[in-house]
Each structure stands twice: as structure tokens, then as C-alpha cells.
C-alpha positions as CSV (number, residue, x, y, z in Angstrom):
1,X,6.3,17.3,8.0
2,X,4.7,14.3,5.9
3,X,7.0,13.0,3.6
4,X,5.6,11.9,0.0
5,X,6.1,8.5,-2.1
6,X,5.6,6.7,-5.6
7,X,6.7,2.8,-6.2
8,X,5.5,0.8,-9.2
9,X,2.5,-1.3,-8.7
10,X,3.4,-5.0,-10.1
11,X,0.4,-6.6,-10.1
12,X,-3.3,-5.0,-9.2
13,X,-5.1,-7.4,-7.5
14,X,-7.4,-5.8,-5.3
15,X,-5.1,-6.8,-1.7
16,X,-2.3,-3.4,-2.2
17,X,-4.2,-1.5,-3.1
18,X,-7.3,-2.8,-1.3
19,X,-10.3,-0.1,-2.2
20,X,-13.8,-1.1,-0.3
21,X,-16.6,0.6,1.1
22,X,-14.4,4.2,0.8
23,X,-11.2,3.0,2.4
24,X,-8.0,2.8,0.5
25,X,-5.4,0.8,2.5
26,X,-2.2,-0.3,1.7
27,X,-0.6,-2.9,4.2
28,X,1.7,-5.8,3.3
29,X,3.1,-4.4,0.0
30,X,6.0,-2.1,0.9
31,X,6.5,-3.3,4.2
32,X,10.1,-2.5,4.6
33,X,9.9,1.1,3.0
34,X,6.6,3.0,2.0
35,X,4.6,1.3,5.1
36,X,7.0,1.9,7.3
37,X,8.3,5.6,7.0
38,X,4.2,7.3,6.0
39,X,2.7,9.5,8.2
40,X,-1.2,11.5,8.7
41,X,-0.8,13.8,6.1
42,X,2.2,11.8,3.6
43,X,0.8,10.9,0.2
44,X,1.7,7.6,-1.3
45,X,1.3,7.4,-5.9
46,X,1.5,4.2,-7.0
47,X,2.5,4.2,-10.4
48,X,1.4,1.2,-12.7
49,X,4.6,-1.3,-13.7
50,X,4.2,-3.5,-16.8
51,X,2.6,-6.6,-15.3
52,X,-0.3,-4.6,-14.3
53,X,-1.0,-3.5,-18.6
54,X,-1.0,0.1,-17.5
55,X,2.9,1.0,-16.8
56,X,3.7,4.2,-16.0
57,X,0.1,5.2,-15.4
58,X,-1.1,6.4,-12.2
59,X,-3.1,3.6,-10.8
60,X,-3.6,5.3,-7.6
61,X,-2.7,8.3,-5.1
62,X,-3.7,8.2,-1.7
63,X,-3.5,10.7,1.5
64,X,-3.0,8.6,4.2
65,X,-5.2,10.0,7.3
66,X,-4.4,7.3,9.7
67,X,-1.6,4.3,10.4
68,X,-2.9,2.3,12.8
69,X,-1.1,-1.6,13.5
70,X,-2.8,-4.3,12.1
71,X,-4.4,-5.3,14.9
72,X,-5.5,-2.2,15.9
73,X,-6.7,-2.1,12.2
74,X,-8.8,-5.5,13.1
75,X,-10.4,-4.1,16.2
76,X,-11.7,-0.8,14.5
77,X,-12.0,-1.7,11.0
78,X,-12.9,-5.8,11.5
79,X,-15.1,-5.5,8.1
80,X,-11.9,-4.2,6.4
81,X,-9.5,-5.7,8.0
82,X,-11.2,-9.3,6.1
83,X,-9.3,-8.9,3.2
84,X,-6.1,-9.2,5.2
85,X,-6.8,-12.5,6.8
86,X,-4.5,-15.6,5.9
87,X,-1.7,-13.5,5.0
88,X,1.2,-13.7,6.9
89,X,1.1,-9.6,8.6
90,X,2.4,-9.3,11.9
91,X,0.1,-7.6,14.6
92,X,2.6,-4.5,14.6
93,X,2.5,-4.0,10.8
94,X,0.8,-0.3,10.0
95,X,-1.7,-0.6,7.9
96,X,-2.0,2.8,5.8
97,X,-5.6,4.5,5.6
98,X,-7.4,6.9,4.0
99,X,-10.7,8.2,2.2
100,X,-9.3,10.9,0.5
101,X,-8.1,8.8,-2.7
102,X,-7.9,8.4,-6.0
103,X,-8.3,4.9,-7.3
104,X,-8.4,4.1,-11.2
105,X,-7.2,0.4,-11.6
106,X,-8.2,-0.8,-15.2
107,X,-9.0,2.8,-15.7
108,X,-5.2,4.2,-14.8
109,X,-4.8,8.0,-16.4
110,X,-1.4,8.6,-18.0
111,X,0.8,11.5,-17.1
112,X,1.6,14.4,-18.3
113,X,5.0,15.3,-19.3
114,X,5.3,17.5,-16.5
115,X,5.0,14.5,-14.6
116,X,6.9,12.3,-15.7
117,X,9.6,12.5,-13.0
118,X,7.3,11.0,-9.9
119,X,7.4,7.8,-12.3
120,X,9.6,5.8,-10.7
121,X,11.3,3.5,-12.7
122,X,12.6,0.1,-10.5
123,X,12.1,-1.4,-7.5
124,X,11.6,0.4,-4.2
125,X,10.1,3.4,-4.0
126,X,11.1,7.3,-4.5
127,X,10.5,10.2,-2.4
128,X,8.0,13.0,-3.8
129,X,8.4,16.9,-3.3
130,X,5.6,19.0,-1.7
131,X,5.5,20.2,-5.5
132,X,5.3,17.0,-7.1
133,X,2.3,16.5,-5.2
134,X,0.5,19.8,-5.9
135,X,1.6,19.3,-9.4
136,X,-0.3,15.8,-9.4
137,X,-3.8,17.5,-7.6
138,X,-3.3,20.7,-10.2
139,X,-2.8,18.5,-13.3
140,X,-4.5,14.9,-12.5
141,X,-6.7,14.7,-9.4
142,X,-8.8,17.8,-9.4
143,X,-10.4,17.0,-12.3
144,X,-11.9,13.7,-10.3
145,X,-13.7,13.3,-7.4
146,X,-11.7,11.5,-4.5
147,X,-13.0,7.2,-4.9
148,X,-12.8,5.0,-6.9
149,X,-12.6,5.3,-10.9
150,X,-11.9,1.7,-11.8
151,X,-11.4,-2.1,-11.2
152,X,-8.1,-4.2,-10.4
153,X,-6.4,-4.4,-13.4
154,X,-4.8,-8.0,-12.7
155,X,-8.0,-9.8,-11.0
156,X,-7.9,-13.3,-10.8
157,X,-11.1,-15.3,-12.4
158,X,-13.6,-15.7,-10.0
159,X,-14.9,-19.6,-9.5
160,X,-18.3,-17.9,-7.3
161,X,-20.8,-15.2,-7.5
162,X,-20.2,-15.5,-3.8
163,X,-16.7,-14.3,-3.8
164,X,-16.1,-12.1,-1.0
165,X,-12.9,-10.1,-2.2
166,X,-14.6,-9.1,-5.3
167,X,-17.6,-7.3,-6.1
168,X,-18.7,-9.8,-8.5
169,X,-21.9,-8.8,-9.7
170,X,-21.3,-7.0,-12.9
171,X,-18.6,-10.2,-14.2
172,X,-20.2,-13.5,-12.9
173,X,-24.0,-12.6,-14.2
């Protein structure tokens, strides 16, 4: 049985969480905990810290439908897998995938007070009950379609319209 986690999201900078082109991944974040222990079928809430202007916000909630290593991740995924490149992940490093997610970034939706116990408070991560989760779809996520609702909320400025990470168009014109 898929286990469930939240962690605060420091910073939201487009690498973990990295949303493009319907994928949600999460890989070289919570290496020693929340990418490590997921499986098919866990859900991972990552619940916005004060660095990122929305704390204790749900920045994003995720399904994960596959875990494939990083390498793996490069062979299948190659125009995905770019964003990883130059960081220091190790070919065995799971790499946590889905398209059944929520992002909201910039947009983050607070909680309800029913909620407020998946907000995880330090560092590391918590586990989340089977109810916690239908609790977040009933309350939260149904009322959105799965995708993406928002930008990074910590972007760095972009020197090029050209900028690969970033979809640029709407800031740079």
C-alpha cells in the first residue's frame, strides 16, 4: 500500500517541483526521505515554507505513477530529463513522475482548517493518512482540473528570451 507525504517547499524555482509539458517530477529535493520511500500510487503535498511568500499554502500535490532512476529517466524522458542536467544526481536516483497533479506556484490555495494538520511545520517531511489525502481531493483538488494553475513563485530573472528552463514569453516581451 502507497504511503503518503507533505514537506515544506523552501524555495519554488521551477527544478523540485519541475512542471513541463504535463509532467510533474520531483528528483533531487528530498533525496534521503520523500524520493526515496514513494511508490506508483503514494501521493507527495508539498506545502509552501516562508521563503517561497506562500507558507503554509499548498503549492502542489502530486500522484506519483512511475519512479524510474535517473538514467532510466534520461533514456525515456530525454526532453524532461534537460532540466536535470549539471546537477550533481546520481544515475540510481528515482526520479518521481506523474500527470495526475496539481501545481499552483505563485497561485498556492490556502487550507482549510480541516487541513491544517498535513501542514508540516520543519524540516523533513511527514507521513499523510489515506484520509488526509481524500480530505485534500474532497476539499482542495476537485474543484481544479489536474495541471498546472501557476508559475514558480521564487524564479530567478531571466537575462534571455531564450531561456530554456522558463517559459519566458509572457515576462521577457
Amino acid at each position: 500500500m502507497p504511503r503518503h507525504y507533505a514537506y515544506r517547499v523552501d524555495h519554488d524555482r521551477d527544478f523540485a517541483p519541475h512542471v513541463e509539458r504535463g509532467l510533474c517530477c520531483l528528483c533531487g529535493c528530498k533525496t534521503t526521505t520523500i524520493e526515496r520511500w514513494a511508490d506508483v500510487g503514494s501521493w507527495v503535498v508539498g506545502i509552501g515554507g516562508n521563503n517561497t511568500g506562500k507558507p503554509n499554502a499548498l503549492i502542489y500535490a502530486m500522484r506519483v505513477e512511475q519512479t524510474p532512476s535517473y538514467s532510466q529517466f534520461k533514456k525515456t524522458h530525454s526532453a524532461h530529463a534537460a532540466y536535470l542536467s549539471g546537477q550533481s544526481i546520481s544515475p540510481a536516483a528515482p526520479v518521481l513522475v506523474s500527470t495526475h497533479f496539481y501545481y499552483f506556484g505563485d497561485s498556492a490555495k490556502e487550507l482549510p482548517a480541516e487541513l491544517s494538520r498535513i501542514v508540516h511545520k520543519g524540516r523533513g517531511c511527514k507521513r499523510l493518512s489515506d484520509t488526509d489525502i481524500l480530505q485534500l481531493n474532497k476539499l482542495v483538488l476537485r474543484h481544479y482540473r489536474c495541471g498546472k494553475h501557476g508559475r514558480p513563485n521564487n524564479r530567478p530573472p531571466l537575462l534571455c528570451p531564450r531561456a530554456r528552463r522558463f517559459d519566458c514569453h509572457d515576462i521577457c516581451r
